[in-house]
C-alpha angles and dihedrals in degrees: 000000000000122000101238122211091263085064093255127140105227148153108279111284122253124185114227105200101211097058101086131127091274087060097097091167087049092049084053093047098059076044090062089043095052087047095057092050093053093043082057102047085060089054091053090056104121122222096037119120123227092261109048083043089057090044090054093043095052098047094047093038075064098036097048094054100039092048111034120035107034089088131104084258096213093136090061105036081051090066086057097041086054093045082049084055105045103043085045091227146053107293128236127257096274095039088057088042084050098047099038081055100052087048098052084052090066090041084056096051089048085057093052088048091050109049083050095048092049088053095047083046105046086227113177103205141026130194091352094309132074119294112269087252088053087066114113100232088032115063119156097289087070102039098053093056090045090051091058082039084058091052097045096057095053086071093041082059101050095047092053099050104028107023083114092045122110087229101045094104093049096039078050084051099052096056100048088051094046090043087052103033087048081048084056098045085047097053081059100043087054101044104055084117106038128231120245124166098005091303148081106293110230113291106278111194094184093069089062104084137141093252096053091041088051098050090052099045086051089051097032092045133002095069109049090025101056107346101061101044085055084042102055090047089056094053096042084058097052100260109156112206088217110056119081102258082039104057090040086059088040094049088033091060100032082055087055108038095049081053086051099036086057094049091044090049090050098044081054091049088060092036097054088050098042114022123102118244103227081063113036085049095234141063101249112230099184102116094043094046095050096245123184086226124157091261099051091044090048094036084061092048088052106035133101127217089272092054092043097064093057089057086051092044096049119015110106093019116125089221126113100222090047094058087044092055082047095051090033082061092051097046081052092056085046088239093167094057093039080063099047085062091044092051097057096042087051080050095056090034087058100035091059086043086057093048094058096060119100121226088076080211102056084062081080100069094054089041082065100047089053090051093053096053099031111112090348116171103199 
């Protein structure tokens, strides 16, 4: 056995070419792996007796699938192409094992949000198909108890395959910042309208500015979206945030990713409003759910007192004429169009912000992020 530079003792390493972050049938198939392993850890509970384990293996071999891979996967992929770029060359067959599973970790944690978030929301579908809650055998009782399930495994997975590793306190730490600081962002995201007697308050349109949609944004997406997948890549390489090379990679892609995370909110405000169903793989509920999102925000800084009625009429109403007066008034302000310039000027402004990072090759990683949002159409 040879003594590896994460400090394992491991087989002698060997690269595999084709396993890269491009490699999406390579990624699902460390998925499949890490499936097999929890399935298994419920099969092990003592106490329980055949048939309640087969009870439990059956239900979670069909929630696993349905709620975890499906996705575009970019959160994940992004945790290998920053270990690529890091290392400076392909990496070898348990550096790609390592990385795929730290980024299925944060896939993981997207699915618990998720199937939280689906439930807050009402939402009706996910990823093209109904939401996990909307399965028969499934309702809200169940999924609320399989979203905090999901999130429990993530650390059930990291103990098994990097409890020996140099980084495992601070990988363990990531994820418990990004879990509470996305539980922040989503108290805000929820609460645009405020609660009172057990029901929505009256609509209130002076709480939807730019400064409260940007600080929930920040805290609900930049940093599991974009900041913890970099994050984890640096860790995994040995990066200590508190060293000085460290904390410059660390503040270097935190000043990026919350760049990226607010262009890619935004781009999923317009997205949620305007984009057809069949493609964005699920039916918006923005406008009917009150949400602080970019369009309302811009839509109050542009109105008259006209316009302004229909937003007070209709934001925050479960009724379909209503959602299409309020669209009908953005398509009126060119929203649309007001984002499309927004969304070149948020492209240069990241792009310089890119250029400015040294190691020239790190650049690389957010190159790819931006390549992957940019334009994107769901």
């Amino acid at each position: 056995l040879t003594s590896n530079d994460d400090g394992s003792h491991l087989p002698p390493l060997t690269t595999n070419p084709t396993m890269t972050s491009t490699d999406r049938d390579a990624f699902l198939a460390i998925y499949k792996e890490i499936e097999t392993d929890l399935i298994a850890d419920i099969n092990k509970l003592p106490a329980l007796s055949p048939t309640v384990k087969e009870q439990l293996t059956t239900y979670y071999s069909t929630c696993l699938p349905y709620t975890v891979p499906g996705g575009k996967m970019t959160r994940g992929l992004t945790v290998i192409k920053g270990v690529e770029v890091l290392k400076g060359r392909t990496l070898t067959e348990v550096e790609y094992k390592h990385a795929a599973i730290l980024g299925w970790q944060v896939e993981w944690l997207q699915a618990f949000f998720l199937v939280a978030d689906d439930i807050m929301d009402g939402s009706i579908t996910r990823r093209g198909n109904p939401c996990w809650y909307k399965q028969p055998n499934v309702t809200q009782d169940n999924a609320i108890n399989d979203a905090l399930i999901l999130e429990n495994m993530i650390y059930q997975t990291l103990r098994r395959h990097f409890k020996g590793h140099p980084s495992y306190v601070q990988i363990l730490e990531l994820f418990i910042d990004t879990t509470y600081q996305t539980e922040i962002g989503q108290h805000i995201d929820t609460n645009g309208t405020p609660y009172a007697d057990g029901k929505r308050a009256e609509l209130d349109l002076t709480r939807f500015t730019l400064d409260r949609y940007q600080g929930c944004v920040r805290y609900k997406t930049c940093y599991y979206s974009f900041y913890l997948s970099c994050a984890l890549a640096l860790a995994y390489c040995g990066y200590d945030p508190e060293s000085g090379e460290g904390k410059e990679l660390y503040a270097n892609a935190e000043d990026v990713c919350m760049r990226l995370g607010e262009y890619f909110q935004i781009q999923d405000d317009v997205l949620d409003a305007f984009a057809p169903p069949e493609v964005l793989g699920k039916i918006g509920t923005d406008i009917e759910d009150a949400k602080c999102s970019w369009l309302v925000c811009k839509a109050l800084e542009m109105v008259n007192e006209e316009q302004k009625k229909v937003l007070v009429e209709n934001y925050g109403k479960h009724d379909a004429e209503g959602v299409e007066k309020v669209k009908e008034l953005y398509r009126e302000l060119k929203l649309e169009e007001l984002f499309t310039a927004y969304e070149e000027e948020q492209k240069k402004a990241c792009d310089e912000l890119i250029a400015k990072i040294k190691p020239e090759s790190f650049q690389d990683l957010f190159k790819f992020l931006l390549g992957k949002i940019y334009k994107r159409q769901k």
